[in-house]
N, C-alpha and C positions, 0 to 999 in steps of 0.2 A: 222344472227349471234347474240348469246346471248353479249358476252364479247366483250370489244374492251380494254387493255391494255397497258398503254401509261409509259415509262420510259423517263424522260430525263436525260440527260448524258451526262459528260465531261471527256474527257482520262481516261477512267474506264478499258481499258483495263486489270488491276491487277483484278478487283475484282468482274466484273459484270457476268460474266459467271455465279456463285453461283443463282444470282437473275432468271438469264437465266435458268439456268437447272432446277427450285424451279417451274417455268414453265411451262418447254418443259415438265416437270413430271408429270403434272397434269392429272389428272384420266379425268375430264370434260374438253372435244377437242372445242368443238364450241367456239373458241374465236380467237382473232386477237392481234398478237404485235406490237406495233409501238415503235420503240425505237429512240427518236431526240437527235441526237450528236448536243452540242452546243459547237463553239469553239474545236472542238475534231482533235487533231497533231496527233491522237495515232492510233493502231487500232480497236478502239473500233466498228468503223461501219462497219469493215468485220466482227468481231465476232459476234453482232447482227445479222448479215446475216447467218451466217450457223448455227446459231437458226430459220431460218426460219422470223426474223424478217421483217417489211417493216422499213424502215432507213430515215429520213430528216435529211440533215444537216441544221444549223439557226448559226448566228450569234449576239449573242443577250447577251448570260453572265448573264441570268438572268432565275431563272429556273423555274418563270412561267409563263413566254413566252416562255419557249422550250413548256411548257405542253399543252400551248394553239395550235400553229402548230400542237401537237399532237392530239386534238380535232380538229380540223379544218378539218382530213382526216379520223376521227373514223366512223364506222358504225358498231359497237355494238349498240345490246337494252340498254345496263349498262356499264358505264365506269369506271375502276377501274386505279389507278396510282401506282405506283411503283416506287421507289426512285434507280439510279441506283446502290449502295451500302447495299442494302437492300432485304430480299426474305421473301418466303413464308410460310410459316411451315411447312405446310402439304401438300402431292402429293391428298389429297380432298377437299383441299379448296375451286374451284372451283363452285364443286359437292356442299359443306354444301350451299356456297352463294347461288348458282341456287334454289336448296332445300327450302332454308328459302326464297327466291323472290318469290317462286310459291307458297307457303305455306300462302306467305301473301298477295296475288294479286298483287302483281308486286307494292310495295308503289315507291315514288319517291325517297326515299334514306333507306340506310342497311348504320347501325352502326356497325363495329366489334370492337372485343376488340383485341387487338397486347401486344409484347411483345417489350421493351424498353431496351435496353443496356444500364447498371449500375441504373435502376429505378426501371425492372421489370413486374412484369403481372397488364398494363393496361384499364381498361377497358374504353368505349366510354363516359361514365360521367365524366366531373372534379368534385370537389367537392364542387363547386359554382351552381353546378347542369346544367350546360350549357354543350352543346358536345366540344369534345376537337375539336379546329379547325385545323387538318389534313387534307387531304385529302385522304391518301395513305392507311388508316384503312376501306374507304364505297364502297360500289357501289352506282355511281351516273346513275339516268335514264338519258339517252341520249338528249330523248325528252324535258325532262324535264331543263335540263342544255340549250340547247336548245343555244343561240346565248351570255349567260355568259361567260365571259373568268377571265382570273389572270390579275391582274392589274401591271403595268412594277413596281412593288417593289424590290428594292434589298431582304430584308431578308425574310419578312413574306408574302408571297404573299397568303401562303395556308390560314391566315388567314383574309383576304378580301375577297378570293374568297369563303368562308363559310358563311360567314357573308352575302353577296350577294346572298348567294342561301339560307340562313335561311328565307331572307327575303321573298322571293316566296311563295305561297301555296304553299303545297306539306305535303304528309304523310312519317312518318320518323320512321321505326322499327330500335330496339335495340337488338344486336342477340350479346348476351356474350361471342363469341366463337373466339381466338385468330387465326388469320388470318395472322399477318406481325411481320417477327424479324425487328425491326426499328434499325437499327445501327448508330444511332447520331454520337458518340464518336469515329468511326473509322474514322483515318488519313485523308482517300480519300472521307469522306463523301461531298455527293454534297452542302449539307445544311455550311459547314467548308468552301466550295471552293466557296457559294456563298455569305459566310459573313452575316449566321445567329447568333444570338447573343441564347446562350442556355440557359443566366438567365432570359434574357426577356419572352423566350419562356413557362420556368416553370410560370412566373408570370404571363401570359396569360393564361397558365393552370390550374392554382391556386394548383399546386404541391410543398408539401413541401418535 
């Protein structure tokens, strides 16, 4: 299995289908969903299901620790994350990542660039010249991530667990090709419900 696709999710039921079907759409099939309801009243874990997704529920309220369970039962070559308020652009997004992984020997990490509600077309450099510390814009080799996980932080967890895998050996292409609508700003965003703070986040990304 190339992909292994990890959402974590709390009562998404309003919004996550979109992320879902940005998906189930995709032109390149070789991949696996793992969708982790944390804390989830709603139904969001049937609707995962008849996306075909595999489902954990966790208790935890911290969304990276859902994302680590969700590593814990991956068996993609490359894992990719997805926020559950959040999709894809393109029904070949897949298809380009795969493209450019074979294109460049399979390196240990694919930078994309995405798209940011109310900021715009970002690409994988800040302007500190350091990669922006997301997770939900790369594909991570598997192997490579290997027995890393997210540290129990409430808001920034994506960025420890970057920082932890910058530190690794590992070869790191930068492919300028937008991949994720990030929807921060929306209401039900997981990053909102998990008490990420958004100015800090810019001053981590050195975005003015």
């Amino acid at each position: 299995m190339r992909f292994s696709v990890i959402i974590p999710a709390h009562n998404s039921e309003k919004f996550i289908s979109k992320g879902l079907d940005s998906i189930k759409n995709q032109s390149f099939k070789d991949f696996e969903l793992i969708v982790v309801c944390d804390r989830c009243t709603d139904n969001t874990k049937a609707i995962a299901e008849s996306y075909g997704a595999k489902t954990l529920e966790v208790d935890f309220g911290r969304d990276g620790l859902t994302r680590n369970a969700g590593l814990d039962i991956a068996q993609g070559e490359y894992v990719c994350f997805l926020d559950h308020d959040d999709y894809y652009l393109h029904e070949f997004v897949f298809e380009e990542i795969n493209r450019k992984l074979k294109q460049e020997n399979d390196p240990e990490l694919l930078c994309c660039s995405f798209i940011w509600k109310g900021i715009g077309y970002t690409r994988p450099i800040a302007k500190n010249g350091k990669l922006l510390p997301n997770v939900w814009s790369k594909a991570w080799r598997r192997d490579w991530v290997n027995d890393t996980r997210f540290t129990n932080v409430y808001s920034v967890s994506d960025f420890y667990f970057c920082e932890a895998m910058e530190k690794k050996p590992h070869r790191r292409v930068i492919f300028d090709f937008p991949i994720v609508y990030y929807n921060y700003l929306f209401e039900g965003s997981i990053s909102k419900a998990m008490g990420r703070n958004i100015e800090g986040t810019k001053a981590a990304w050195r975005i003015d």
